[in-house]
C-alpha positions in Angstrom: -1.5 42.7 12.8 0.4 43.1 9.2 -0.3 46.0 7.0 -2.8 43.0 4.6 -5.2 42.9 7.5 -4.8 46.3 8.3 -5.8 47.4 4.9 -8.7 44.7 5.1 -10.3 46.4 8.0 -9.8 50.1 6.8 -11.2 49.3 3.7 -14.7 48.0 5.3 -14.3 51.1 7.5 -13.6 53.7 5.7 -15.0 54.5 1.6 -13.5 57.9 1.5 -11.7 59.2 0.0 -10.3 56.3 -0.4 -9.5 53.4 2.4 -5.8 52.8 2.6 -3.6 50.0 1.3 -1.3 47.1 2.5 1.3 49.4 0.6 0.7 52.5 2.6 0.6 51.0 5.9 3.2 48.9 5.2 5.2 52.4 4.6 3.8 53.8 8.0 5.1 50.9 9.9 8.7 51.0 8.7 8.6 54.8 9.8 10.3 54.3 13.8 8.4 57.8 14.7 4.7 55.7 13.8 3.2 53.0 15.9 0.4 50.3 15.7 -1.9 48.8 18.6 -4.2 45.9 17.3 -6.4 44.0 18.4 -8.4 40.9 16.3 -11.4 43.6 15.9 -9.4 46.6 14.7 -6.7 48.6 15.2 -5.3 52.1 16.1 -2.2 53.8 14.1 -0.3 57.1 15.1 3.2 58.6 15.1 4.7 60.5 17.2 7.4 63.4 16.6 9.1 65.4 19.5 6.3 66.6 22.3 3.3 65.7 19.9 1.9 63.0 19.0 -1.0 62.0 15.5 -3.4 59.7 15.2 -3.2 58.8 11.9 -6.5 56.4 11.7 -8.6 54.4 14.1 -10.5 51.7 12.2 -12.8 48.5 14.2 -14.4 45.7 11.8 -17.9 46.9 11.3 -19.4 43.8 12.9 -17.4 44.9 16.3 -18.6 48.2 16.5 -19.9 49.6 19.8 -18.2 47.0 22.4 -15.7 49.3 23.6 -12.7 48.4 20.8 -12.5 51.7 19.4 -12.9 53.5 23.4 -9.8 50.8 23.9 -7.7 51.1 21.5 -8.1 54.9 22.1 -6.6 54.4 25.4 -4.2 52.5 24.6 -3.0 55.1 22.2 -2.6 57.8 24.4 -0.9 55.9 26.9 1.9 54.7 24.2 2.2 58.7 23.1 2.8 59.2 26.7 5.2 56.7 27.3 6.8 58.6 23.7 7.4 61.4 25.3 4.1 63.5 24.1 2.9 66.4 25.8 -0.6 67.1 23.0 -2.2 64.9 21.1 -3.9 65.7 17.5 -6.6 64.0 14.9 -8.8 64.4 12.3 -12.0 63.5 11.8 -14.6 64.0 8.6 -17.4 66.5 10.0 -20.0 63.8 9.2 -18.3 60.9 11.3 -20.9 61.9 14.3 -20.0 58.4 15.9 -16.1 58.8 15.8 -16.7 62.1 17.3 -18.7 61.4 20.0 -15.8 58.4 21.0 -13.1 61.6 20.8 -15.3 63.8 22.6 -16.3 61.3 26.0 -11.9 60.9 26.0 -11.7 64.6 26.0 -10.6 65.6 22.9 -11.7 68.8 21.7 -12.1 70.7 18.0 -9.1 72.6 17.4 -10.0 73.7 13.8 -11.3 72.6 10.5 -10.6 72.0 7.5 -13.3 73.2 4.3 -14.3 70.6 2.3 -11.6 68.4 3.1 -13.9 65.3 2.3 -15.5 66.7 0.0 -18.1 69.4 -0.8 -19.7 69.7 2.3 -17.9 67.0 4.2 -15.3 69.3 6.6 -11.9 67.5 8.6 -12.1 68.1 12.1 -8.8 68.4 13.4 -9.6 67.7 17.4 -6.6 68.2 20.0 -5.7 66.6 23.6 -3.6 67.5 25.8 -2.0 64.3 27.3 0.7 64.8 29.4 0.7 63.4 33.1 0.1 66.2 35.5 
């Protein structure tokens, strides 16, 4: 997927604060730490650096929504920052993204702290951690 349709989806995704653009992803995929997995619906984008691994934004077309992209793409995901040598995982999430949660949550993931008003007044960032090394 190039960093055009990238932005495309993330902008119908996401409204705040502000979706990202071809620029910015563009940036993030010339960075050898950073990764992409896509698929026609969406994609996932993380980076890892030593042991630990950041899932930098998880975006599906709004029409695709609830057919298992996003639970896919989360899977695939961890299995790359596995195979990248990471040990923990780490996100964050905005406080009122119940649905993005609740996909986090069934994988595992768990609230690790939280960020005031990161989104805005009222409007916390989750940051949710996951241990994912093999045993």
């Amino acid at each position: 997927m190039t960093p055009m349709e990238m932005a495309r989806i993330h902008a119908a995704s996401f409204t705040r604060p502000r979706p990202w653009g071809t620029a910015e992803f563009a940036a993030l995929l010339a960075d050898p730490a950073s990764f992409a997995i896509s698929v026609d619906q969406g994609f996932i984008l993380g980076r890892t650096v030593i042991d630990e691994a950041e899932l930098l934004t998880l975006a599906v077309a709004p029409t695709d929504r609830r057919r298992g992209v996003g639970r896919a793409l989360l899977t695939s995901f961890e299995a790359e920052a596995r195979r990248r040598g990471a040990l923990a995982a780490f996100l964050e999430v905005a406080s009122d993204n119940t649905a993005a949660q609740a996909l986090y949550v069934a994988h595992d993931w768990q609230e690790a702290g939280r960020r005031r008003n990161y989104y805005g007044t009222g409007i916390d960032g989750l940051v949710m951690r996951k241990e994912i090394a093999l045993p």
